[in-house]
FITORVO-213933 format. One record per residue: residue number from 1; residue in three letters; x, y, z of N, C-alpha, C in turn. Coordinates in steps of 0.001 Angstrom, whole numbers. Each point is the difference from the previous one (the first is absolute). Layout:
(rec NUM,ALA,(X,Y,Z),(X,Y,Z),(X,Y,Z))
...
This chain:
(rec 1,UNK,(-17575,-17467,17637),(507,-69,-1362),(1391,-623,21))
(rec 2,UNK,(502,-599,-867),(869,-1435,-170),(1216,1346,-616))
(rec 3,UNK,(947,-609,686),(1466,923,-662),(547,-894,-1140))
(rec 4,UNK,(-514,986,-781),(475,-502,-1926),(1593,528,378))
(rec 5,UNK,(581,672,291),(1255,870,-503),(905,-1328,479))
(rec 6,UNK,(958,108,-704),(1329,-1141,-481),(1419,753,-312))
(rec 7,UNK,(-962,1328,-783),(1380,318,-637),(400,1584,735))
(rec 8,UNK,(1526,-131,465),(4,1239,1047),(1087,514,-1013))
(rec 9,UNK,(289,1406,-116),(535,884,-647),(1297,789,1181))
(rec 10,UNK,(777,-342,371),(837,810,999),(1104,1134,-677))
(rec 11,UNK,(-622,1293,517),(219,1099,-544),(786,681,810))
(rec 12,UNK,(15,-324,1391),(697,303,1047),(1440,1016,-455))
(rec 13,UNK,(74,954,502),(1248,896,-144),(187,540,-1211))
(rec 14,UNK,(-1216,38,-937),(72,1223,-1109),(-487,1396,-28))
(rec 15,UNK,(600,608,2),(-1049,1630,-254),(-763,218,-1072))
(rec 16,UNK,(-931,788,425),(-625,702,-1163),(1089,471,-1365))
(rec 17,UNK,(-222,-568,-874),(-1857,-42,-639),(659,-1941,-366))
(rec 18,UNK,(799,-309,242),(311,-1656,-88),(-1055,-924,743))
(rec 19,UNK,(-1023,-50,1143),(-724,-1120,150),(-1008,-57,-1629))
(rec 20,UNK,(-663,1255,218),(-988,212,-835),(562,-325,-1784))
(rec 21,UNK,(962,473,-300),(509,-487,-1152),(764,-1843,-368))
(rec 22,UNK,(276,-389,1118),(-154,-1552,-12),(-1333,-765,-49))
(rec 23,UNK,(-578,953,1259),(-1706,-979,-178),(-787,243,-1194))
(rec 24,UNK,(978,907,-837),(-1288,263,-1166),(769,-944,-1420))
(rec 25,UNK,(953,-505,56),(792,-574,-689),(-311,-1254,367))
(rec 26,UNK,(-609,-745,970),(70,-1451,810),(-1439,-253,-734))
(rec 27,UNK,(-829,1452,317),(-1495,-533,103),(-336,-656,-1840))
(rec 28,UNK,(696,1069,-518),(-131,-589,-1479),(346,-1574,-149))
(rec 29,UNK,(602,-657,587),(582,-1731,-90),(-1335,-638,422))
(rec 30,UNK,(-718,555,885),(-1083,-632,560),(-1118,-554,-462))
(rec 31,UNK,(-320,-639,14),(-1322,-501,-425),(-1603,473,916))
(rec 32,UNK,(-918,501,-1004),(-1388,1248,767),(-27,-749,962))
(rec 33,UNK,(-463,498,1133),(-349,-87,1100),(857,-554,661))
(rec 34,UNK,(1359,-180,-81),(745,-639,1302),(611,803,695))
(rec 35,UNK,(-424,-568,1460),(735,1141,1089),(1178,-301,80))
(rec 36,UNK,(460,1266,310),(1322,15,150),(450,983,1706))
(rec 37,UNK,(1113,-295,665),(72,720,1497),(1141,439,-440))
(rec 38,UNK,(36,1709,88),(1317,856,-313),(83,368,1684))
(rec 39,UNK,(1594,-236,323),(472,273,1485),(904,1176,-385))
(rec 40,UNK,(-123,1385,700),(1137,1019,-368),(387,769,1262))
(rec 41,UNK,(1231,746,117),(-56,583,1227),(197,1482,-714))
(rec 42,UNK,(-608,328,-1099),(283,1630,-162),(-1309,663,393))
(rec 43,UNK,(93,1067,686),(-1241,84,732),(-1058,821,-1479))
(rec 44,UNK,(406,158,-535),(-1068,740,-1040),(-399,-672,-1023))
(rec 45,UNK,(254,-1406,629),(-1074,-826,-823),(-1250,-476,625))
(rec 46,UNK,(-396,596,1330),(-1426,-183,-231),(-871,1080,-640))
(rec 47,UNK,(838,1134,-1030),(-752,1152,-1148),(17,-897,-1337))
(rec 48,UNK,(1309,-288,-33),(519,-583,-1119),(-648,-774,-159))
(rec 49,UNK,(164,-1627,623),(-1117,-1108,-342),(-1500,339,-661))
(rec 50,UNK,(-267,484,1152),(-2068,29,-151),(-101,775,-1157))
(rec 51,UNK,(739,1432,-500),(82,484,-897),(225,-559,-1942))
(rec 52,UNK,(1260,-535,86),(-2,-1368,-640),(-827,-1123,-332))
(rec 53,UNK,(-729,-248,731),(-722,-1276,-68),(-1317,894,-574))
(rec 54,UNK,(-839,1265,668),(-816,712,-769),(242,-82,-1053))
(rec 55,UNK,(992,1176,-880),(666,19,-910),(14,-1326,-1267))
(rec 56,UNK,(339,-983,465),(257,-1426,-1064),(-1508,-542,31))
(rec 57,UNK,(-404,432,1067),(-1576,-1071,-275),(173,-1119,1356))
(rec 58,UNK,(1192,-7,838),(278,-1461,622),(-1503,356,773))
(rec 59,UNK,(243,-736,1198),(-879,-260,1560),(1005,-249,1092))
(rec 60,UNK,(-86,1256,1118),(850,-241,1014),(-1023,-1019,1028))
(rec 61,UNK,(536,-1221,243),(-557,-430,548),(-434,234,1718))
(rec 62,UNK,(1609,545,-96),(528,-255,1876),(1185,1302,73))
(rec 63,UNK,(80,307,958),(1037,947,238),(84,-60,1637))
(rec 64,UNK,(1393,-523,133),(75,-208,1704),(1721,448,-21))
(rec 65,UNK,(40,519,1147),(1617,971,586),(346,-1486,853))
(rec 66,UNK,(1493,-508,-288),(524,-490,740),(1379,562,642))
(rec 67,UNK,(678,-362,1176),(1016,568,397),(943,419,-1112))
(rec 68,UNK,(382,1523,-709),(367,148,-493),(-407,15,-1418))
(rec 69,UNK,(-1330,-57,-248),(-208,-157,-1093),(-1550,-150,-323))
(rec 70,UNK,(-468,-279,-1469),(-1195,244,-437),(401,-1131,-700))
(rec 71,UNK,(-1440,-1045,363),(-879,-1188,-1263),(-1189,355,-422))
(rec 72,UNK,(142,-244,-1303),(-677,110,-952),(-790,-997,-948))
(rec 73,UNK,(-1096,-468,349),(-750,-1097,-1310),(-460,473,-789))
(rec 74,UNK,(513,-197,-1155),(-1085,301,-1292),(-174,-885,-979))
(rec 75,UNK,(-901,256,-614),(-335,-1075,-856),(-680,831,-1230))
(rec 76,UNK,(1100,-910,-1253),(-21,158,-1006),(-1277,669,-948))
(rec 77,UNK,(-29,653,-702),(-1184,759,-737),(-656,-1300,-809))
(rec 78,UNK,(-857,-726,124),(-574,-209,-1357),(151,-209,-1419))
Protein backbone atom coordinates (compact mmCIF):
# COMPACT_ATOMS: atom_id res chain seq x y z
CA UNK A 1 0.00 0.00 0.00
CA UNK A 2 1.34 3.46 -1.40
CA UNK A 3 2.10 6.14 1.52
CA UNK A 4 -0.67 8.83 0.95
CA UNK A 5 0.48 10.81 4.24
CA UNK A 6 2.19 14.35 3.31
CA UNK A 7 0.92 16.08 6.05
CA UNK A 8 2.85 15.55 9.52
CA UNK A 9 1.46 17.25 12.65
CA UNK A 10 4.57 17.70 15.24
CA UNK A 11 3.24 17.65 18.65
CA UNK A 12 6.41 16.79 20.20
CA UNK A 13 6.78 18.18 23.91
CA UNK A 14 3.10 18.78 24.82
CA UNK A 15 1.28 17.19 27.71
CA UNK A 16 -1.85 15.94 28.13
CA UNK A 17 -4.64 16.84 27.30
CA UNK A 18 -2.74 19.43 24.45
CA UNK A 19 -1.79 16.69 21.63
CA UNK A 20 -5.35 15.51 21.59
CA UNK A 21 -6.90 19.02 21.77
CA UNK A 22 -4.69 20.35 18.77
CA UNK A 23 -5.36 17.18 16.70
CA UNK A 24 -8.95 17.75 17.20
CA UNK A 25 -8.77 21.42 16.17
CA UNK A 26 -6.36 20.52 12.91
CA UNK A 27 -8.65 17.59 11.96
CA UNK A 28 -11.62 19.99 11.49
CA UNK A 29 -9.36 22.09 8.55
CA UNK A 30 -9.14 18.81 6.83
CA UNK A 31 -10.66 17.64 4.08
CA UNK A 32 -12.69 13.60 4.58
CA UNK A 33 -10.38 11.24 4.27
CA UNK A 34 -6.98 12.85 4.42
CA UNK A 35 -4.31 11.34 6.38
CA UNK A 36 -2.74 13.05 8.53
CA UNK A 37 0.78 11.73 10.87
CA UNK A 38 0.51 13.20 14.54
CA UNK A 39 4.28 12.77 16.15
CA UNK A 40 4.06 13.28 20.17
CA UNK A 41 6.29 12.43 22.98
CA UNK A 42 3.55 12.48 25.85
CA UNK A 43 3.27 9.04 26.69
CA UNK A 44 -0.59 8.96 27.23
CA UNK A 45 -1.28 9.52 23.97
CA UNK A 46 -1.34 6.18 22.85
CA UNK A 47 -5.07 6.22 25.29
CA UNK A 48 -5.66 9.56 24.18
CA UNK A 49 -5.24 9.23 20.35
CA UNK A 50 -7.09 5.83 19.61
CA UNK A 51 -9.67 7.08 22.08
CA UNK A 52 -10.22 10.33 20.18
CA UNK A 53 -10.23 9.13 16.89
CA UNK A 54 -13.12 6.40 18.22
CA UNK A 55 -14.87 9.17 19.70
CA UNK A 56 -14.94 11.75 16.36
CA UNK A 57 -15.59 8.91 13.96
CA UNK A 58 -11.69 9.31 12.58
CA UNK A 59 -9.64 5.84 11.50
CA UNK A 60 -6.38 5.17 13.25
CA UNK A 61 -4.57 4.08 10.59
CA UNK A 62 -1.05 3.27 12.12
CA UNK A 63 0.31 3.61 15.51
CA UNK A 64 4.15 3.07 15.78
CA UNK A 65 6.58 4.17 19.09
CA UNK A 66 9.57 5.96 17.93
CA UNK A 67 12.63 6.87 20.10
CA UNK A 68 10.91 8.90 22.44
CA UNK A 69 7.77 9.02 21.19
CA UNK A 70 4.45 7.84 19.48
CA UNK A 71 3.26 8.21 15.48
CA UNK A 72 0.16 8.33 14.71
CA UNK A 73 -1.88 8.09 11.11
CA UNK A 74 -5.20 8.96 10.88
CA UNK A 75 -7.36 9.73 8.50
CA UNK A 76 -10.04 12.00 8.37
CA UNK A 77 -13.85 10.83 9.00
CA UNK A 78 -15.84 11.00 5.91
Amino acid sequence: MPDETSLIYDLKGLKCPLPVLRTRKRMLTLAPGTLITVETTDPLAVIDIPHFCNEDGHTLERSETFTGGHRFVIRRKD
